[in-house]
N, C-alpha and C positions, 0 to 999 in steps of 0.2 A: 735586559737579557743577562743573565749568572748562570755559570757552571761551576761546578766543584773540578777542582784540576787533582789529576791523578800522577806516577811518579814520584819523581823527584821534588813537587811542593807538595805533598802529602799534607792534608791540612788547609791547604790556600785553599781559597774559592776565586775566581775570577768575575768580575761581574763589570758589566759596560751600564755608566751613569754619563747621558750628555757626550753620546759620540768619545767618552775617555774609557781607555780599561784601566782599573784599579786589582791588585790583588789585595786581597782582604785574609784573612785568619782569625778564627773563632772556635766557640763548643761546637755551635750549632750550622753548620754551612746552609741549612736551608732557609734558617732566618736571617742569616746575613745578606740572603738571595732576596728575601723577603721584602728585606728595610732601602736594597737596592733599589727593588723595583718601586718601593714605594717613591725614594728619593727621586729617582729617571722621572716620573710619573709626573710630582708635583714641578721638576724642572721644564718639562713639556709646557704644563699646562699653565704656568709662570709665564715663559717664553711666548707663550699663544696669545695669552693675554696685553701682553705690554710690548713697549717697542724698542728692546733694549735686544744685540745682539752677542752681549759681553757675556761671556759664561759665569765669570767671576760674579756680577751683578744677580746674572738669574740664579747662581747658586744661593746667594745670601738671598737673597728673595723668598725661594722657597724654603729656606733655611727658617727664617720667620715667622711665614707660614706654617709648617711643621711645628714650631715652638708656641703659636698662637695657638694651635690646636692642643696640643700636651698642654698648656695651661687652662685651656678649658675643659677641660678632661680632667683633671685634678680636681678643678670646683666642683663640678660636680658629683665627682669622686668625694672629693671632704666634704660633700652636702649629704651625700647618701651614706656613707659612714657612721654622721653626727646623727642621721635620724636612726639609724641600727642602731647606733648606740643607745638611742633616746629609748627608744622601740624596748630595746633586750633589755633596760633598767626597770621600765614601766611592767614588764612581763615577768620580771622578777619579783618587782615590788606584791604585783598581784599572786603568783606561786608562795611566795611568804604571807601575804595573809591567807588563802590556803591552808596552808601548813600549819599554822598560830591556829586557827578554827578546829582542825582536827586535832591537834592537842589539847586543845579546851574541852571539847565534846568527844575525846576519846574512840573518836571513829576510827 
């Protein structure tokens, strides 16, 4: 759960992760609500899973988790990348011979 707080924290956003309130400040208050909820979400379901009641424990738990994902997300990120890359040189290479063909034959 996150709200954006009005008054006097102008700015703050409030968001409850694991039964704690945090006030938070950012650009963006809705994704900070965002990454909240994301975070509450995978603490839950950390907590669900294993037999640990330590918040501390299930924080870095899904703390991990969270991080195992962002690095799987990047591989495959720098895999499809390398192939656009590959891709946009190959499709260059062929627009240049193209181009060499019509200057030769003056089309």
């Amino acid at each position: 759960m996150a709200q954006e707080e009005s008054g006097n924290t102008a700015g703050y956003v409030t968001v409850q992760i694991y039964d704690q309130t945090y006030y938070l400040s950012g650009q963006d208050a809705e994704h900070i609500c965002r990454l909240a909820e994301l975070v509450e979400a995978r603490m839950r379901a950390v907590a669900a899973q294993g037999r640990t009641v330590d918040s501390l424990r299930v924080a870095v738990l899904a703390a991990l988790n969270l991080a195992d994902e962002l690095s799987q997300a990047r591989l495959v990120g720098g895999a499809d990348a390398e192939l656009a890359h590959a891709r946009a040189a190959s499709l260059r290479g062929l627009l240049d011979e193209v181009l060499d063909e019509e200057l030769k034959t003056g089309s």
